[in-house]
C-alpha positions in Angstrom: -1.0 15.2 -14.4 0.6 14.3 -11.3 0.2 10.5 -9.1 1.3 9.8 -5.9 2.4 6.6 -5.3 2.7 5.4 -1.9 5.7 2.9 -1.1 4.8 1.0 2.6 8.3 -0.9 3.8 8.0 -3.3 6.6 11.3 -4.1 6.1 13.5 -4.4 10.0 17.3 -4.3 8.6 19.5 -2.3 7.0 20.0 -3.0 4.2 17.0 -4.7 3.8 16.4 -7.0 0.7 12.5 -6.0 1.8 13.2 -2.2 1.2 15.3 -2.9 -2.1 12.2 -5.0 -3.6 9.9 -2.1 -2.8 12.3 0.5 -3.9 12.4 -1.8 -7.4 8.9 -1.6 -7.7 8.9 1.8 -7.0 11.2 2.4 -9.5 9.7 0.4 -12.3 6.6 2.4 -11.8 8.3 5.8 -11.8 9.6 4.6 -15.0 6.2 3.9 -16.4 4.4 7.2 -15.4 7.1 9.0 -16.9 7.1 7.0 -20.6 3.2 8.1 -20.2 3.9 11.7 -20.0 2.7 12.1 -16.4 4.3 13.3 -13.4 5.5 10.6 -11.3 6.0 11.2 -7.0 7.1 8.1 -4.8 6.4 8.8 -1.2 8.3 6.3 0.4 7.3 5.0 4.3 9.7 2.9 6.3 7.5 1.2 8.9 10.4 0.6 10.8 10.6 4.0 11.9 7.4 4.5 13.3 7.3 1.1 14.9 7.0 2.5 18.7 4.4 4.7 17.4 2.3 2.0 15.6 2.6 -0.1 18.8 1.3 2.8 20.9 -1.6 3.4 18.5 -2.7 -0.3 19.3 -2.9 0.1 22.7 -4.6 3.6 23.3 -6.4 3.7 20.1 -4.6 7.3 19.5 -2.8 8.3 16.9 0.2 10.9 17.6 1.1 13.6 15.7 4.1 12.0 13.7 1.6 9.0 12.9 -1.2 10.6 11.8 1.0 12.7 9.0 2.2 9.8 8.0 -1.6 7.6 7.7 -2.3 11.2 6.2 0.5 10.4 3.7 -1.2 7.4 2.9 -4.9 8.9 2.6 -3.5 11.7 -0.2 -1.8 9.1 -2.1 -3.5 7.7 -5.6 -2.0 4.2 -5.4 0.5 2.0 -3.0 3.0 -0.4 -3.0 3.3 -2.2 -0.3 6.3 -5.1 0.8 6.4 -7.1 3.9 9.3 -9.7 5.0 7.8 -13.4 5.5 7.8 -14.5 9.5 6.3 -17.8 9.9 4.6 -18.1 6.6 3.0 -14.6 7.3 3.1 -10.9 6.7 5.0 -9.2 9.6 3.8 -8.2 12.3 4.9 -4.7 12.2 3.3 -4.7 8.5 -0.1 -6.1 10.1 -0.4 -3.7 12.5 0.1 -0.5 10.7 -2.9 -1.6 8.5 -4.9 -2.5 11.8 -4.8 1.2 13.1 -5.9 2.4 9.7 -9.6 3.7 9.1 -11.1 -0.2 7.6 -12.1 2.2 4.6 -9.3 4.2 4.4 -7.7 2.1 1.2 -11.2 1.2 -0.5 -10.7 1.2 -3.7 -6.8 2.3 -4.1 -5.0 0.3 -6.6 -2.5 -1.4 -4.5 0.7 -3.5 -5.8 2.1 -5.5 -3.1 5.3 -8.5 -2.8 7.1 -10.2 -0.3 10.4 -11.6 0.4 11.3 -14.5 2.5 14.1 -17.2 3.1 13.0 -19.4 0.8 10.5 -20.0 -2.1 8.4 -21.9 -0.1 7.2 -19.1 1.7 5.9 -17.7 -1.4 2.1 -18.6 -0.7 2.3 -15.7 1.6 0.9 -13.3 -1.2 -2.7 -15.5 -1.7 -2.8 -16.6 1.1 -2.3 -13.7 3.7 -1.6 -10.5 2.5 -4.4 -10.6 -0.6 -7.1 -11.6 1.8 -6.1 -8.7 3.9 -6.1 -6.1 1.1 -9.5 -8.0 -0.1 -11.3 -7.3 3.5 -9.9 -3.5 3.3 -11.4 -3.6 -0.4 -8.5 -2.2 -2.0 -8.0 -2.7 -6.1 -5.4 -5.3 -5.7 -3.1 -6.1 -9.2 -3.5 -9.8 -10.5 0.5 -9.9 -10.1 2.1 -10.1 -6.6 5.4 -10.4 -6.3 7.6 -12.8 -4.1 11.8 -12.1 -3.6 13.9 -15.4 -2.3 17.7 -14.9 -2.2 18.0 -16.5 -5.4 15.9 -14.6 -7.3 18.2 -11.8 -7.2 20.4 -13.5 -9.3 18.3 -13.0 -12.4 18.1 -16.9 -13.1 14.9 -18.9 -13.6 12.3 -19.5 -15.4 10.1 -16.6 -14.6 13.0 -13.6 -13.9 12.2 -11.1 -10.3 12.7 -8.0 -13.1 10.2 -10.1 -15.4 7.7 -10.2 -12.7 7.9 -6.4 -11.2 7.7 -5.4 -14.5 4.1 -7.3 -14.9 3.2 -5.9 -11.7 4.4 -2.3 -12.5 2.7 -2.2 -15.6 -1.2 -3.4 -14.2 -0.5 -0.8 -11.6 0.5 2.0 -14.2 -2.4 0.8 -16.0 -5.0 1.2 -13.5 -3.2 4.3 -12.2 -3.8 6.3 -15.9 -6.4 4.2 -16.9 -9.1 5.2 -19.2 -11.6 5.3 -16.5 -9.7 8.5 -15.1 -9.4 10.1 -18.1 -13.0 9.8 -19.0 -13.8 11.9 -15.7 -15.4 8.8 -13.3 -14.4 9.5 -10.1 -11.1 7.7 -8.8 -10.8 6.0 -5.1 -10.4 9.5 -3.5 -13.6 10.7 -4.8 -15.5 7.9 -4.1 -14.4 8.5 -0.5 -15.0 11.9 -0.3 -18.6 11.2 -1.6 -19.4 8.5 0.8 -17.7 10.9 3.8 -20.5 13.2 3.2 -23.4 11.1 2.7 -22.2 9.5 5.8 -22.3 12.7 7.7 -25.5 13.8 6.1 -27.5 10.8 8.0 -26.1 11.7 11.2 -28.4 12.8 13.9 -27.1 16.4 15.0 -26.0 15.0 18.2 -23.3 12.3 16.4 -22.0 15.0 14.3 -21.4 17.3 17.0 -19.7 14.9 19.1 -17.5 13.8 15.6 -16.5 17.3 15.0 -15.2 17.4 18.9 -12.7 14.9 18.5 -11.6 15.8 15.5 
């Protein structure tokens, strides 16, 4: 049994401590696939390369061909994990605008595990209070752990450990990822998609659906 997990970078440097928390999290979940006995692929997208691309997509509405592989890369996958840096107590604006150009249904019901990193730790609200409202309105299946990098979390000191919490959050994405409820044959995200898809094209008038089948 193979899962595709999508790994969404916003991170603008390099290095990037944004990169190296999602490449963690990708990691740890790798890990957890594998002790499960599936097959584990990590399809890694740094946002920053396919900034001018993202920006032209706002403004014409058009997705070119590089984009659209990659928001196909996203549609295929089975679960994501996405990491933005904090600006201004917020999600990037890089990060905010690759999810504006995406289909609003496109993640609806993905499981999605998502983090941050930031200056400081008071930046850390960022996860409830902006990026899990936005995952909320796209209706993605967002893990009860999110998890937040300051520069001294990667000392391994605290209270509550970074590896502690990405292993929390690995492990309710692993969970929902080979969950029972895919084993018992009930229809995953992608399904559910494909089913509403076709029930949406079935109510078309014939005009609508010629004039969709055009553009495409």
């Amino acid at each position: 049994m193979q899962r595709t997990v999508v790994v969404i970078s916003a991170g603008l440097g390099v290095p990037s401590s944004t990169r190296m928390l999602a490449d963690q999290l990708a990691a740890e979940v790798r890990s957890r696939v594998s002790a499960a006995g599936a097959e584990p692929v990590i399809d890694v997208i740094d946002l920053r390369d396919y900034a001018t691309d993202i920006a032209n997509n706002m403004v014409t509405g058009y997705a070119g061909p590089t984009l659209a592989e990659v928001i196909a890369r996203v549609e295929a996958a089975d679960a994501m994990i996405a990491v933005t840096p904090t600006f201004s107590a917020s999600y990037s604006g890089l990060f905010k605008s690759f999810f504006d150009i995406l289909d609003p249904k496109l993640l609806e019901g993905m499981p999605v595990l998502f983090g941050a990193t930031g200056g400081s730790s008071r930046h850390s609200l960022v996860l409830d209070m902006a990026i899990r409202p936005l995952f909320s309105y796209l209706r993605a299946n967002t893990m009860p752990t999110a998890i937040y990098a300051s520069p001294e979390d990667w000392g391994g000191s605290g209270t509550d450990p970074l590896e502690q919490r990405i292993g929390r959050g690995a492990a309710e994405l692993v969970a929902v990822l080979l969950g029972e409820e895919h084993r018992a044959g009930n229809p995953d995200h992608k399904a559910k998609r494909a089913q509403r898809q076709m029930s949406e094209a079935s109510s078309l008038p014939f005009e609508e659906l010629l004039a969709q089948t055009q553009r495409r």
